[in-house]
C-alpha positions as CSV (number, residue, x, y, z in Angstrom):
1,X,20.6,-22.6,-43.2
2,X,21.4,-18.9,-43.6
3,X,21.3,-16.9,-40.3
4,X,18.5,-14.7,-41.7
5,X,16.5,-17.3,-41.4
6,X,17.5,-19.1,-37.7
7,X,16.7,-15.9,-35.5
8,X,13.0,-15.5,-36.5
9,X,12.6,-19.3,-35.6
10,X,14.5,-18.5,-32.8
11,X,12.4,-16.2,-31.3
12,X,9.3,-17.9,-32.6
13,X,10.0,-20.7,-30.7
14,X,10.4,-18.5,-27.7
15,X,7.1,-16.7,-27.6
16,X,5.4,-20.1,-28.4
17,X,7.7,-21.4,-25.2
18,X,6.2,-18.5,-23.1
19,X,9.7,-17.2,-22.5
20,X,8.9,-13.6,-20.6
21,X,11.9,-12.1,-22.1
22,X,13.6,-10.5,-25.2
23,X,17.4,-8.9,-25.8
24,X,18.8,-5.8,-26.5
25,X,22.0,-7.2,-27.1
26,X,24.6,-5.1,-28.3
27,X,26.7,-7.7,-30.0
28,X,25.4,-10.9,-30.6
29,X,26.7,-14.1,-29.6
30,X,25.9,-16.8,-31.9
31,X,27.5,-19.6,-30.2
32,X,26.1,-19.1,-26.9
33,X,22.4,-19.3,-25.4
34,X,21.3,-16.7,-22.9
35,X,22.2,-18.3,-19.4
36,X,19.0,-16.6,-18.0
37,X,15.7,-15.8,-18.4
38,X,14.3,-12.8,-16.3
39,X,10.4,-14.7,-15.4
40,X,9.2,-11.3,-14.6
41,X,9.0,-7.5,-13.3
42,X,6.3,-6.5,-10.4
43,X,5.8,-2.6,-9.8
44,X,3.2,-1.9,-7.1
45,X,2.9,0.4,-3.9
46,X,3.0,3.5,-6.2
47,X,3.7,6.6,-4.3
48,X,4.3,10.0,-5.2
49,X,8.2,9.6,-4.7
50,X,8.5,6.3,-4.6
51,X,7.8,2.5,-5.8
52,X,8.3,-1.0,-5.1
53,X,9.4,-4.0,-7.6
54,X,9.9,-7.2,-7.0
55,X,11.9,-9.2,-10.1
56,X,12.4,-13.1,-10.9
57,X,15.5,-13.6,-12.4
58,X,16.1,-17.5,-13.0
59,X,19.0,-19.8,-14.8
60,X,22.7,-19.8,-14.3
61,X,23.5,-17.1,-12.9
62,X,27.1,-17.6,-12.1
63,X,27.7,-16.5,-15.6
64,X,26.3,-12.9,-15.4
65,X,28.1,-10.2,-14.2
66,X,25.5,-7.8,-13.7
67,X,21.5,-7.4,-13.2
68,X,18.9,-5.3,-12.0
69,X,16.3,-2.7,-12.9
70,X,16.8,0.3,-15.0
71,X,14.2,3.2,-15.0
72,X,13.6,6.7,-16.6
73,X,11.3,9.2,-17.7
74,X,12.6,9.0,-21.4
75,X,11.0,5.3,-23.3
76,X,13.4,3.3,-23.8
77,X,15.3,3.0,-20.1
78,X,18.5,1.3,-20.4
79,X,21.2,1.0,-17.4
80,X,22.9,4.4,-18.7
81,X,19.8,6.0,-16.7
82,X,19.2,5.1,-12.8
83,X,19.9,1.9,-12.1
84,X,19.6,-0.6,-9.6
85,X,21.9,-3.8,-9.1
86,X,21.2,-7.3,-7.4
87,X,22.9,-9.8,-5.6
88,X,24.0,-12.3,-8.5
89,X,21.8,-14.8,-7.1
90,X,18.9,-16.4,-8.8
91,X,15.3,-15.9,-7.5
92,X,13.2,-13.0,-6.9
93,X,14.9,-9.7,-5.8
94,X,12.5,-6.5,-4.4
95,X,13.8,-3.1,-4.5
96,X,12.6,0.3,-3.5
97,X,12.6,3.1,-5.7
98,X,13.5,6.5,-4.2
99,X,13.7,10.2,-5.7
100,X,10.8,10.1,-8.2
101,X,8.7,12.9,-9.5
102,X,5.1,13.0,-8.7
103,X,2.8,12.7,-11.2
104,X,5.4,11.6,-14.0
105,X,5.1,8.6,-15.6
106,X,7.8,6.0,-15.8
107,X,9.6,3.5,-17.6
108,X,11.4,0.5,-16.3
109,X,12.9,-2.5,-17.1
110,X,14.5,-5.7,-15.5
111,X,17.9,-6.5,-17.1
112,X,20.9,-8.8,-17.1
113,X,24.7,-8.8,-18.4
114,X,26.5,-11.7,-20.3
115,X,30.0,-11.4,-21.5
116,X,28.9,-8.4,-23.9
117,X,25.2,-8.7,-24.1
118,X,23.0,-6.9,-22.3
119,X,19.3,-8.8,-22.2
120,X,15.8,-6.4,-20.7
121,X,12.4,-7.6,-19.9
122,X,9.5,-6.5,-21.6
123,X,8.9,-2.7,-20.8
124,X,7.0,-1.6,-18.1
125,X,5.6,2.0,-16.9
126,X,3.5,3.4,-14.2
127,X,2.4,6.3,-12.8
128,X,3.8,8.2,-9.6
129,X,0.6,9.4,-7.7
130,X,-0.1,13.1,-6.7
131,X,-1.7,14.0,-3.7
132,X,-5.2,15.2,-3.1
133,X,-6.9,17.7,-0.6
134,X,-10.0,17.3,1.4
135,X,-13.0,20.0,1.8
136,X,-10.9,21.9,4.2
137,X,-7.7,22.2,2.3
138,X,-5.6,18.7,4.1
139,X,-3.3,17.1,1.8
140,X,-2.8,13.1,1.6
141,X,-0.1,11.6,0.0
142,X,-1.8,8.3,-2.1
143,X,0.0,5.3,-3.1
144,X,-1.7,2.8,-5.9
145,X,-1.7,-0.9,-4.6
146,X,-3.4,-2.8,-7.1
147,X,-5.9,-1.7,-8.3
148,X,-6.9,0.5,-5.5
149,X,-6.2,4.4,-4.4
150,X,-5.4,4.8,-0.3
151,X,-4.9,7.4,1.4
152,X,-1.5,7.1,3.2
153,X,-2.5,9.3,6.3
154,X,-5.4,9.4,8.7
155,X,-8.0,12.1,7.6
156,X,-8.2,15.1,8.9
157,X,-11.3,16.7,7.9
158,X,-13.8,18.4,10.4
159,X,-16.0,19.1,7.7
160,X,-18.6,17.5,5.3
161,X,-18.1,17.3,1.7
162,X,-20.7,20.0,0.9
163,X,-18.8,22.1,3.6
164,X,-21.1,21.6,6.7
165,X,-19.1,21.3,9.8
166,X,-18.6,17.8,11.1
167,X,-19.3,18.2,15.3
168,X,-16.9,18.0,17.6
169,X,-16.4,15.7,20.1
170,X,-13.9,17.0,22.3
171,X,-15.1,17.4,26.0
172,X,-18.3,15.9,25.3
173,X,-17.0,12.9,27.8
174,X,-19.5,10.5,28.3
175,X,-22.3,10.4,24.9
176,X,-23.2,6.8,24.9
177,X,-27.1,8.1,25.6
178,X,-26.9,10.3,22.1
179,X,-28.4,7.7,19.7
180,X,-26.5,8.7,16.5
181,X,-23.2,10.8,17.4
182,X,-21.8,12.3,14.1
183,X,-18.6,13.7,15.9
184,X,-14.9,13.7,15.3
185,X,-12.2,13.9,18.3
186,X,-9.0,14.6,18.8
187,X,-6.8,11.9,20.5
188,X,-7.2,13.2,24.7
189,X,-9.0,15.9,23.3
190,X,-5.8,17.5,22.3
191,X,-5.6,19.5,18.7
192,X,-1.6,18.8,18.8
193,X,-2.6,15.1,17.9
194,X,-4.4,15.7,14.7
195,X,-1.3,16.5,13.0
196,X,0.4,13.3,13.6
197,X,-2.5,11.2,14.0
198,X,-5.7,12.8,12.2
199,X,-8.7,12.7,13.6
200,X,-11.4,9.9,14.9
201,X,-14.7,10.0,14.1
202,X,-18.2,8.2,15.1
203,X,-19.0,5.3,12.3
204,X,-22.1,7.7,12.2
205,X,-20.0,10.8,11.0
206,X,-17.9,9.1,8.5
207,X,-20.4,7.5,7.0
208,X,-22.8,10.7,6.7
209,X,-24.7,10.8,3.7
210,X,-22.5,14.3,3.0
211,X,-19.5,12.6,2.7
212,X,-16.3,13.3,4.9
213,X,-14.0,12.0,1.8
214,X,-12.9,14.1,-1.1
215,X,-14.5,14.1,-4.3
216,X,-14.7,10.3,-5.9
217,X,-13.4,9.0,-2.8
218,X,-15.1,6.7,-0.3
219,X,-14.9,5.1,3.0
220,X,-14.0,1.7,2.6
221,X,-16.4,-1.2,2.9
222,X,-15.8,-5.1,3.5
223,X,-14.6,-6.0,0.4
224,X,-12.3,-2.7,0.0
225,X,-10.2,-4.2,2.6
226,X,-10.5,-7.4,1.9
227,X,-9.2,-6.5,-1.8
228,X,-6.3,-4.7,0.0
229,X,-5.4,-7.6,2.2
230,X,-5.7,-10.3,-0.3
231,X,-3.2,-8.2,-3.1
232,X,-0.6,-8.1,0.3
233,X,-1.0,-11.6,1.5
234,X,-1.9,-14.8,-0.7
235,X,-3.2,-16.6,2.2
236,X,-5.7,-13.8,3.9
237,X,-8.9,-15.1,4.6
238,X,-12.4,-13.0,4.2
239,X,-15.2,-11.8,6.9
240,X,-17.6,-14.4,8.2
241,X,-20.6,-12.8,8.5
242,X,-21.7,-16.1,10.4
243,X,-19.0,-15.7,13.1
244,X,-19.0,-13.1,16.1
245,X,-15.9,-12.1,17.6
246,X,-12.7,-11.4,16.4
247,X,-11.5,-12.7,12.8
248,X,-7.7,-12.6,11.8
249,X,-8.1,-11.6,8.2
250,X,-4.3,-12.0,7.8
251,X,-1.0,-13.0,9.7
252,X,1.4,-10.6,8.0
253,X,-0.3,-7.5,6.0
254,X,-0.9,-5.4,9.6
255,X,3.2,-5.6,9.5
256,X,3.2,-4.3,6.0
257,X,0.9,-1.5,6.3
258,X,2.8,0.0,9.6
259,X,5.4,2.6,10.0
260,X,8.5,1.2,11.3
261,X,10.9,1.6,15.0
262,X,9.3,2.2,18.5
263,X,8.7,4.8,21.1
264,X,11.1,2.8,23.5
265,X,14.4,3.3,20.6
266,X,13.2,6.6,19.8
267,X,12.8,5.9,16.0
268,X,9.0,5.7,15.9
269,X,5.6,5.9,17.6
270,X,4.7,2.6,17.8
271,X,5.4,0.5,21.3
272,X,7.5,-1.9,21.5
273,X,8.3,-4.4,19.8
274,X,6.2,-3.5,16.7
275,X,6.1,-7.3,15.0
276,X,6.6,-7.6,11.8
277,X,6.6,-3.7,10.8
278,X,8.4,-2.9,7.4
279,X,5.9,-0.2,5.7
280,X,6.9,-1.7,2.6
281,X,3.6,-0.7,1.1
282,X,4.1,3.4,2.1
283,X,0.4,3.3,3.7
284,X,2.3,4.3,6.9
285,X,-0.4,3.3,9.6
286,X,-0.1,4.9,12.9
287,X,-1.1,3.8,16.2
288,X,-4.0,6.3,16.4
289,X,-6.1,4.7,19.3
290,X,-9.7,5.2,20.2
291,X,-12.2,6.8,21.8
292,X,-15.0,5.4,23.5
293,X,-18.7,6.7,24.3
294,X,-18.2,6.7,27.9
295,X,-15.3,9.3,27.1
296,X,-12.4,6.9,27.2
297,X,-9.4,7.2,25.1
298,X,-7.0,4.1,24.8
299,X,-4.8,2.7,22.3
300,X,-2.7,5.6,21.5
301,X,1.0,3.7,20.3
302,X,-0.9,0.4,21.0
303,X,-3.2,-0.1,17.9
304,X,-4.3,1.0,14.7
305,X,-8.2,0.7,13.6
306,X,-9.8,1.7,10.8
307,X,-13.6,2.1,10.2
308,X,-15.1,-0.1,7.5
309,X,-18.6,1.0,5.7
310,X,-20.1,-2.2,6.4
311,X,-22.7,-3.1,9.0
312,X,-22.8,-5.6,11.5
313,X,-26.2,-4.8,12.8
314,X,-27.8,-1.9,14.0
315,X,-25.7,-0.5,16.6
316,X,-22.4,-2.0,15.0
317,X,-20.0,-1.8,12.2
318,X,-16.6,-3.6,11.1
319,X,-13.3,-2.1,12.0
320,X,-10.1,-3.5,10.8
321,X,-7.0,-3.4,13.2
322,X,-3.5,-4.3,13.4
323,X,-1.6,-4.0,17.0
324,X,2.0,-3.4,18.0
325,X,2.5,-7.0,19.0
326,X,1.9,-9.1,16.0
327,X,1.9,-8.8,12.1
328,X,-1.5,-9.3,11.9
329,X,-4.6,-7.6,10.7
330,X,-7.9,-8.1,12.3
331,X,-11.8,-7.3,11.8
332,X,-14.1,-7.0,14.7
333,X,-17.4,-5.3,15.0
334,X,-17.9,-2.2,17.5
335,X,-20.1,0.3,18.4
336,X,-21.0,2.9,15.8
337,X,-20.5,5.8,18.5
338,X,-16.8,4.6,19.1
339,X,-14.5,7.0,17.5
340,X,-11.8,5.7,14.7
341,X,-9.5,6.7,12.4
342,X,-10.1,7.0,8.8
343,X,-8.8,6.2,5.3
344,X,-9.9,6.5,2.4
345,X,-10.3,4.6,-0.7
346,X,-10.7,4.9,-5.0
347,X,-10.7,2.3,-7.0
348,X,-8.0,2.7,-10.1
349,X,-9.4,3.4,-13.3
């Protein structure tokens, strides 16, 4: 059979096979199949600077001599731009991307050396994110998870969305009798702490019918987080409305979502030991504490909990919280006047 003929049925076959690769090769190698087959290319955790990827590379790999990612602004990326190498091991290999331009979109593919033929996966791009400002002129670096828009710092605002002040807390001490507190604090009452740890604010406040988030943000509900903890961990349960008390939504995102190091080795701000922390999403939670009607603050290096939208009853509403001695994430309902941090949310287009 002429050769014209053999590489269409070739690559026929392979599509109908559900191969997840094609070639680039620059020669050809007619005696020789491929030795592997790149299953496929992940990009999530989309920052403004950076990204994560996570690549399946299966086969015999003892016969490549080189593979990795590739990635530029220009369409096609081939390992003359940046590149990335792996182990030359078979399985899946993540790797961070570093140095990129926000707002630019990208190009990347997965690729692998034989002899003299270089083989890519099927193109990929994405978008680095840009930051966006609230009502009184903070800026919040984003990363995209999913399908989903986070902040990746604590807000800041002291102001509704229409530009009404939001009420400060700070030396009110003990409010428990005020029946719906719309305040915001700073952690011991001290303005230094907004910078590094944002503000907290009454379930009442940041869920005020002006809005403390910018324009086509939202604070997130229930099934906001859930989404988030289910794209992270494969195994994350959901809320049970039917059970009191707390509920470990999952044993290993709360690691994923928190900055790294501790107070006690002077790399971080969480104590020690900080389970399970690798911030491989870029969400970057901080152990921002609480503060309590009766004009307690606690927490601070200890825990990090976020209000959700959703109601438990009357006088309560769901938080989610991870703590510096396990992995985990939790969900627990508190009192509406209990000051907590903030983040919040858009769903991708």
């Amino acid at each position: 059979m002429n050769k014209i003929f053999i590489y269409p049925l070739i690559l026929l076959a392979l599509v109908l096979a559900g191969a997840y690769f094609f070639s680039a090769c620059e020669k050809e190698d007619d005696t020789n199949e491929f030795p592997v087959t790149i299953e496929s290319v992940v990009v999530d955790y989309i920052g403004a600077n950076g990204a994560w990827t996570l690549t399946d590379i299966i086969g015999d790999v003892k016969k490549i001599t080189e593979m990795g990612i590739c990635y530029s602004l220009t369409n096609p990326p081939t390992i003359t731009h940046n590149k990335i190498t792996f182990e030359i091991e078979e399985g899946f290999h993540p790797a961070a991307l570093n140095g990129l331009q926000s707002g630019q979109t990208y190009y990347l593919r997965a690729f692998a050396i034989h002899l003299d033929r270089i083989v890519y996966s099927p193109l990929i791009t994405f978008t680095t994110t840009i930051p966006v400002a609230d009502i009184d002129g903070n800026n919040y670096p984003v990363v995209k998870i999913g399908n989903q828009f986070w902040m990746a710092e604590n807000l800041k605002t002291e102001s509704y969305r229409n530009g009404e002040p939001i009420e400060s807390g700070n030396g009110k001490g003990n409010y428990s009798a005020t029946p719906t507190p719309r305040y915001f604090f700073h952690y011991l009452d001290n303005t230094a702490n907004k910078a590094i740890y944002g503000n907290l604010y009454t379930w009442y406040a940041a869920t005020d019918t002006r809005g403390i988030c910018p324009v086509q943000w939202s604070i997130p509900d229930v099934a906001d987080w859930e989404t988030l903890i289910g794209h992270l961990d494969a195994l994350a349960g959901k809320y049970n409305p039917n059970v009191s008390g707390v509920q470990v939504i999952s044993a290993v995102a709360g690691g994923m979502l928190r900055t790294k190091g501790t107070i006690e080795s002077s790399t971080g701000l969480w104590r020690a030991p900080n389970n399970g922390a690798t911030n491989e999403t870029s969400m970057s939670m901080l152990p921002s504490g609480l503060r309590d009607p009766s004009g307690a603050f606690d927490g601070l290096g200890l825990n990090a909990g976020f209000w959700s939208f959703t109601e438990r009853d009357l006088n309560r509403a769901l938080m989610f919280y991870t703590h510096y001695f396990n992995p985990g994430i939790h969900t627990n309902s508190f009192s509406k006047a209990s000051g907590y941090a903030v983040r919040c949310v858009r769903k991708a287009n």
